[in-house]
N, C-alpha and C positions, 0 to 999 in steps of 0.2 A: 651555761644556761641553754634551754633546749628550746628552741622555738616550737610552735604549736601550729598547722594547718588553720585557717580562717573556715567553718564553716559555710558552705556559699546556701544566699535563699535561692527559695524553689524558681525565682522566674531570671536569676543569675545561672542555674542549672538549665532551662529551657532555654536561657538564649546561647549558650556553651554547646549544648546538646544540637541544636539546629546549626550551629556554624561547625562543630566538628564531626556530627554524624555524615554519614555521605548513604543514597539510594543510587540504586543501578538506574541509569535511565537508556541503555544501548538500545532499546528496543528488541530483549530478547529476556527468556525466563529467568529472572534472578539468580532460581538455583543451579542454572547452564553454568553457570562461572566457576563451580565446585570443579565442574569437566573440562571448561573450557582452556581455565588461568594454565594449570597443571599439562595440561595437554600443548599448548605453546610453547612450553617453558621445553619439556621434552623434544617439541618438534626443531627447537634452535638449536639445542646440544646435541640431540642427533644430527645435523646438519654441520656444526663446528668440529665434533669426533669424527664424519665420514671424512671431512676435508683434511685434518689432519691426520687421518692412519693413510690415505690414500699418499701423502707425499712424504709419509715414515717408507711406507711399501715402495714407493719411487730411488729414497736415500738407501734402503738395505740394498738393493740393487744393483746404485750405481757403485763408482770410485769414490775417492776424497773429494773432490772437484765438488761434485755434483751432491754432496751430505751439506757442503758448505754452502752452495746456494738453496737447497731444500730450508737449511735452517735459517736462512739467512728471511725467505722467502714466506718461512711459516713466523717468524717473529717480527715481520714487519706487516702480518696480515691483520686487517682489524676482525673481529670476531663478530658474529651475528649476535645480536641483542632483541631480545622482547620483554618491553614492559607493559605492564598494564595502565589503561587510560584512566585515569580517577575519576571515582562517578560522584554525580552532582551531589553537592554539598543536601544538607534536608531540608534547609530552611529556602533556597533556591527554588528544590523540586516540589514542596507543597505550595510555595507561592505558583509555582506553572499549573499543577493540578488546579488549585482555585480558580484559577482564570481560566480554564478550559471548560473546567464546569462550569462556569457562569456563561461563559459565550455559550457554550453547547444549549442550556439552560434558556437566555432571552431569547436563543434562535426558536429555540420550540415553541416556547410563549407567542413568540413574533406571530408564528404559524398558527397556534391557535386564535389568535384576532384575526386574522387575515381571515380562515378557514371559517370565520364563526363557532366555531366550534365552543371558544370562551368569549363571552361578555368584555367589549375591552373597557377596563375599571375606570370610574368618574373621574375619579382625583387624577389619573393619570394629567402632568403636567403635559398640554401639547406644546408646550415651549423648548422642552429640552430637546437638544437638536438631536442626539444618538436615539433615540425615542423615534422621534419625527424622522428621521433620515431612515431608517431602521424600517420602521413602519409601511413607511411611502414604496420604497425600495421592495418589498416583499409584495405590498398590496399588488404594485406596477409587475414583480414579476408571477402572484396568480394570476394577473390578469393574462399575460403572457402566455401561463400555463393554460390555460381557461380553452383561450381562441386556437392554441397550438391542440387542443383536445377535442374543440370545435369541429377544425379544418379536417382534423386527422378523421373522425367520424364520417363528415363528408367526402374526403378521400375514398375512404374505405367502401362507402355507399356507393358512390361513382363507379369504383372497382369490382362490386360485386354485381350492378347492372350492365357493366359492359362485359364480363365471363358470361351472365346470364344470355346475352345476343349471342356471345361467338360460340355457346353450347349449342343455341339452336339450329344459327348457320350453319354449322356443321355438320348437325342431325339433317336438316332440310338438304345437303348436298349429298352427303352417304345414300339418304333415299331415294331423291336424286338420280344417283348413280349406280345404286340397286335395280330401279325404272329404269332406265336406262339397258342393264345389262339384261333384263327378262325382257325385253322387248324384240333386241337382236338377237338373242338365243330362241324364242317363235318365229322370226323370220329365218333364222337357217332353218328350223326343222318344217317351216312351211316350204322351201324351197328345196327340201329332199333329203336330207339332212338326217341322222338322227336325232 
């Protein structure tokens, strides 16, 4: 008697699919891994080949003595391994995307009420605390930003009136001392001088 496969429905496939598909999430271009997997795998076996022909080259050289601790030495050596780290399951890594854009998302929003920019909506419940906490928190630090923009202005204004003095000072002392130098130069040539 042959048994028959069970046909699975489409949302027994979606949840199969999301528990055993897996997305890269290394923080690096997905299609790197084509170069990268392959290129590690190589850099261990080059790495296990050099150590092993190096202490073949050591044993042709020596006597018996010295084959027998080479072998002894290579077969009690653990070998270099690299595996690859399994990337996040998909149904894990769209739940983290979801939630990234939504935080990224009410941040912005937040900033448009804050900003004026958006009308903040009637209905909005002012009860709900992430709301209200959210809200208060952002209002409190444009405000922050506001006076830090404020002060900086006036900084900057202070700063550019007091260059504004020490340009002139310095002009009034150059001439100064310009007067100064043609004054003494007619008295030596009033005194005989060229």
């Amino acid at each position: 008697m042959s048994r028959t496969k069970r046909r699975r429905t489409p949302p027994e496939k979606k949840a199969l699919s999301l528990a055993r598909d897996r997305r890269n999430a290394h923080g690096e271009h997905d299609k790197a891994s084509r170069r990268r997997i392959p290129a590690n795998k190589r850099r261990v076996n080059r790495a296990n080949r050099r150590v092993e022909e190096h202490h073949l080259a050591i044993a042709a050289r020596g006597d018996e003595d010295t084959v027998l601790r080479v072998e002894e030495r290579l077969l009690g050596r653990t070998r270099q391994t690299w595996r690859k780290t399994p990337d996040r399951p998909l149904g894990e890594h769209r739940a983290r995307q979801r939630k990234r854009r939504a935080q990224s998302y009410r941040s912005h929003r937040f900033m448009q009420y804050v900003n004026g920019t958006r009308p903040v909506p009637a209905d909005l419940d002012p009860n709900q605390a992430d709301w209200v906490f959210t809200f208060q928190y952002w209002s409190a630090e444009a405000e922050v930003i506001q006076d830090r923009a404020t002060q900086e202005k006036a900084r900057a204004a202070r700063q550019k009136e007091f260059d504004r003095q020490d340009a002139r000072r310095k002009l009034a002392e150059r001439r100064a001392a310009h007067r100064k130098a043609a004054v003494q130069q007619r008295k030596g040539l009033a005194e005989g001088g060229f």
